[in-house]
N, C-alpha and C positions, 0 to 999 in steps of 0.2 A: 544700053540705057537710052531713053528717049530725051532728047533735050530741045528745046525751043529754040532758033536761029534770033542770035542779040543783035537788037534792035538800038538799042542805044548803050553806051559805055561810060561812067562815071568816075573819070580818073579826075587825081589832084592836078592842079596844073603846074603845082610846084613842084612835087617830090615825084608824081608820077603811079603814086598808090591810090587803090580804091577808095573814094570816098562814100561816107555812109550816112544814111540821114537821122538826123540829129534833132530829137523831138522837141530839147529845151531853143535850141534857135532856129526850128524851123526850116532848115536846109540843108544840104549835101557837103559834109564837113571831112575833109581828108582826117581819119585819129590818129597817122602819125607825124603829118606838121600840124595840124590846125587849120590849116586852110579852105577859106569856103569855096568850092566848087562855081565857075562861071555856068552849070548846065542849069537852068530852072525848072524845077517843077509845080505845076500851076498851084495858087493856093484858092482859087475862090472858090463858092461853093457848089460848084459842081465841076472844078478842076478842066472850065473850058468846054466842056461837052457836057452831052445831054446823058442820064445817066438811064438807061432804057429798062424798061420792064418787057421780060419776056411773057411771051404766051402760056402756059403751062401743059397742054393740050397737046400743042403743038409739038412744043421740047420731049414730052416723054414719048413722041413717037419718032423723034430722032432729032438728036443733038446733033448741029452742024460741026465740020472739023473745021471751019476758022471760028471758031468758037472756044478751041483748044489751045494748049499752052501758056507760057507767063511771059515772052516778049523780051527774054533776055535769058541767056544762059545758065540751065540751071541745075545742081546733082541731087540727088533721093536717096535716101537711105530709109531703110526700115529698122525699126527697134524690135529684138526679137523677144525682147521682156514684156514695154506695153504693146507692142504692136504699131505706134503711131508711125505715118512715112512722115518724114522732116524734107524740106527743101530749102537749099542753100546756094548761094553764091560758088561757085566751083573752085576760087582761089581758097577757101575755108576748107580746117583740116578737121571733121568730126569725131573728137576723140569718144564724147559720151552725149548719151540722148539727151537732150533739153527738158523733156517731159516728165523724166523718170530719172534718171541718171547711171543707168545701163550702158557697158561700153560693147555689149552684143549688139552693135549696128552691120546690117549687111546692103551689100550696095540695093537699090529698087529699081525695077523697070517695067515700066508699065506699057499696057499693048496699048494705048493709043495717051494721047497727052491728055494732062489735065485740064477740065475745062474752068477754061479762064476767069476770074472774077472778070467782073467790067467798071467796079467800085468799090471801096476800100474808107476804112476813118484809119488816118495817119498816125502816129505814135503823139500821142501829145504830153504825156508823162514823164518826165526825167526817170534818167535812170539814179542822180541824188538824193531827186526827193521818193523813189519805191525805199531807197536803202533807210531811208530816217522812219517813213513809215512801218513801215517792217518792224525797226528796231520798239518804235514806239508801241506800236501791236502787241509784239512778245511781252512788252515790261507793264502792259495790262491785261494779262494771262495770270489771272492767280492763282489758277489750281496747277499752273503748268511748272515742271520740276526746276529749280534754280538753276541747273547745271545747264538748263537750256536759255532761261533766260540770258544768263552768262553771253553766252556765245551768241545770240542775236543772228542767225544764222542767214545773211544776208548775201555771202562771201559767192554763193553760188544761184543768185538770182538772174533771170532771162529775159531781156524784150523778146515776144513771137507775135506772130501773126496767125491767127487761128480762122479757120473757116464757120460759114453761116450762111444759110439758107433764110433768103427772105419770101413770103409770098403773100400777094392781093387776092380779096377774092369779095364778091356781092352776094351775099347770101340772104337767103327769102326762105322762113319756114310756115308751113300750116300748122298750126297744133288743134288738139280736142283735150279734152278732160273732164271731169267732174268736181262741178267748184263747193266747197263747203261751205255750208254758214252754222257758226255756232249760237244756240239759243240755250236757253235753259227751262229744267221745268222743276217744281218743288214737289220733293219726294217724302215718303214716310216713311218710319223706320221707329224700329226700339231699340233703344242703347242695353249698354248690360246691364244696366238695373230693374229692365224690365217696361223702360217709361215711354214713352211714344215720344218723337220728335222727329221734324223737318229740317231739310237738307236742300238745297241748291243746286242741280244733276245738268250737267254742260252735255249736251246733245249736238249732233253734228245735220245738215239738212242738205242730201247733196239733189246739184243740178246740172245739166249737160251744159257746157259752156265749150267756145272755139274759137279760134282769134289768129293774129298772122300779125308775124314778126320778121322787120329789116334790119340788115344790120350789115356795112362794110368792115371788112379785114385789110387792114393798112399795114404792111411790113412786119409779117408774124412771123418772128424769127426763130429757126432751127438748129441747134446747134453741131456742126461735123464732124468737132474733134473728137478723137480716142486719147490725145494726150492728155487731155485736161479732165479733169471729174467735172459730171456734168451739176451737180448736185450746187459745187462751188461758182461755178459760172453762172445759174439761174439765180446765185446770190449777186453778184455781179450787174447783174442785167439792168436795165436795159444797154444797149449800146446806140446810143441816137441818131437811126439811120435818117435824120432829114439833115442830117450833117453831112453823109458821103460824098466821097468826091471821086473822079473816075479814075480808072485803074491808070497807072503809070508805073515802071518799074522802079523811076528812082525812090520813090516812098520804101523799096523794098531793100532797097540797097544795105547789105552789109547783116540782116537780119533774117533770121529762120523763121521759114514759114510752111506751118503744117499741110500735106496734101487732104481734101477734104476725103473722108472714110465712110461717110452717110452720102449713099448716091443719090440722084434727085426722085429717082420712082419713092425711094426707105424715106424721104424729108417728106416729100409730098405728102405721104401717108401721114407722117406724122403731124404733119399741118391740117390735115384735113380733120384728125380725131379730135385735135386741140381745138376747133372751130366746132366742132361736131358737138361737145360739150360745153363752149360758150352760148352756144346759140339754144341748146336742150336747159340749161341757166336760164336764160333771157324770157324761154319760153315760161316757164317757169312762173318766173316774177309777173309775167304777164295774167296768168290765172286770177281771174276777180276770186271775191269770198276771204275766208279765213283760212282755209287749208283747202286741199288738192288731193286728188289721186287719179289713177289710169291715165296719168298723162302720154300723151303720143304725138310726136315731132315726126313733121317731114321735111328734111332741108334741102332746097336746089341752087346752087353753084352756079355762079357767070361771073365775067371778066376776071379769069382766075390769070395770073400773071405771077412772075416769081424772079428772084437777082440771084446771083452767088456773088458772096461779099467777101472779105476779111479785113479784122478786128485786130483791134493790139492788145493785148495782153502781159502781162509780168509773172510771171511763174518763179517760185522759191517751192522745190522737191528737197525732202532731204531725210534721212534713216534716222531714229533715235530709238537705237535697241533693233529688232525686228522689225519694224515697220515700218512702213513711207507713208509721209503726210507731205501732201502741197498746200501754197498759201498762191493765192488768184489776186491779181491787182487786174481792172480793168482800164490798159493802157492811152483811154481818153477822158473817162471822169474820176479815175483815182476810187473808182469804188473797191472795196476788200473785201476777202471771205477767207478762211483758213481752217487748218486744222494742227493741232496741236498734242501731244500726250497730257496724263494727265497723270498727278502726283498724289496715290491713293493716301498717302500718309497728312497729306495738307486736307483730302476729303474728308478723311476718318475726324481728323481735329475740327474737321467746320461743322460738319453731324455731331460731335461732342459738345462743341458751344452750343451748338442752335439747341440741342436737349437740354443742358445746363440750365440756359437764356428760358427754357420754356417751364423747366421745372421752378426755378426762381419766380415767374409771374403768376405761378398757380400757388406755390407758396403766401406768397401776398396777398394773391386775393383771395386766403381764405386765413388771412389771420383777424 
């Protein structure tokens, strides 16, 4: 198993146990005295150092190895359900995955280390107030079955730290097209009684048109994880990367953090498409006239640049009946997104009312 040489060590200074950082006060807090940790770690906002944008260019022709690892001592396991690798503190004993709650974890070992974020947004979310949220979430689910309301299933929620791909880039497109303008012209016709009459006929007048459109990409973010559904996380989003602050391990202290799964060639692409189709948008909009067609975009790329970050995040996985559903807090603005079952017999009864409620106003209005 590959592990990073620890760089710094986060004991309590009382009891001699790991301390772990602690998002409601903000610092490295022993959880079985209480005690706040003498180590600091920076809080302004860029955490003391410059937070660097890499080349993109550059990097996918070869990532450097001091670029690699997390700078403190750390174990992998793989989940052989979802697949995600988890990384943890090595005193931590991983009974069940985080992401899924799978207790098929097998050790991980990867041929070269991970490559390092260099920035990170800190846990700013209690883990009190995900548990009230949560609660208060479920108890405005009203199609969702009581027996789950009940339980409020809170019992088995996660601080992680999940990875992301950020990337810059100055994009310059050409476009052409053929811009429309609509006019009209008065037509004639017989209706079906045979009578003659005039109409209003919307006509379209096209013209060759061509224009050129700017546009920078400021930290468009990718997401790495396999543990988390991505569908819930774009509900989540943004995570406010002009908040980051630079990597430090004690940020990470005592909390699992997922190894990224989307390598940077699989992001880049994906960045590039997501750009590909902001900017074929843009062009778009730019087309004079009333309507458009043959449009065709040429886009060229510079100062393309790119981070690897991680994010906090709140994870609540849990089975009801057959299935897994996750609920996503995003662990710096408190954002939610979730999934829940759903209670056919509560549905059938609201399609009953709503038909009732509608046959009742047709009633009326026609007495």
């Amino acid at each position: 198993m590959v592990e990073a040489t620890a760089q710094q060590k986060f004991s309590c200074p009382a009891c001699g146990a790991e301390a772990q950082w602690n998002p409601a006060r903000q610092a490295l807090i022993c959880a079985f005295c209480g005690t706040t940790s003498p180590a600091q770690v920076k809080l302004d906002a860029t955490g003391g150092q410059t937070i660097q944008e890499h080349d993109l260019v550059r990097a996918l022709r070869a990532i450097p190895d001091d670029a690699r690892g997390w700078q403190a001592r750390k174990t992998s396991v793989r989940c052989q359900s979802c697949q995600a690798i988890s990384v943890f503190d090595p005193e931590r004993v991983g009974q069940r995955c985080d992401f899924c709650g799978s207790s098929a974890l097998v050790p991980y070992e990867e041929i070269k280390a991970a490559f390092r974020p260099e920035s990170l947004l800190p846990m700013q979310v209690s883990e009190a107030q995900i548990r009230e949220t949560i609660r208060e979430w479920y108890r405005s689910r009203w199609f969702a079955p009581n027996r789950l309301r009940r339980a409020a299933l809170t019992d088995t929620v996660k601080g992680l730290y999940i990875p992301y791909w950020t990337f810059d880039a100055q994009a310059h497109a050409d476009w052409t097209a053929e811009s429309g303008y609509y006019y009209f012209e008065t037509e004639t016709y017989r209706d079906a009684a045979g009578k003659l009459q005039t109409r209003q006929v919307r006509k379209v007048r096209w013209q060759p048109s061509a224009g050129e459109v700017d546009q920078f990409f400021d930290d468009e973010l990718v997401a790495a994880s396999r543990g988390v559904q991505p569908e819930l996380l774009r509900k989540v989003e943004p995570f406010p990367t002009e908040q980051l602050r630079a990597y430090e391990a004690g940020y990470l202290a005592g909390w699992v953090v997922e190894r990224y799964q989307l390598d940077l060639v699989g992001a880049a692409q994906q960045a590039r498409a997501a750009m590909d189709r902001q900017m074929h948008a843009l062009c778009a909009r730019a087309v004079p006239g009333d309507t458009h067609r043959n449009l065709n975009v040429c886009t060229s790329y510079s100062r393309q640049t790119f981070k690897h970050i991680l994010v906090p995040v709140w994870l609540l996985t849990y089975h009801y009946g057959p299935r897994a559903f996750q609920v996503v807090i995003n662990g710096f603005t408190g954002a939610m997104a979730g999934q829940y079952p759903r209670s056919w017999v509560k549905i059938t009864f609201a399609v009953l009312a709503g038909l009732l409620a509608l046959g009742a106003l047709v009633w009326l209005a026609g007495r």
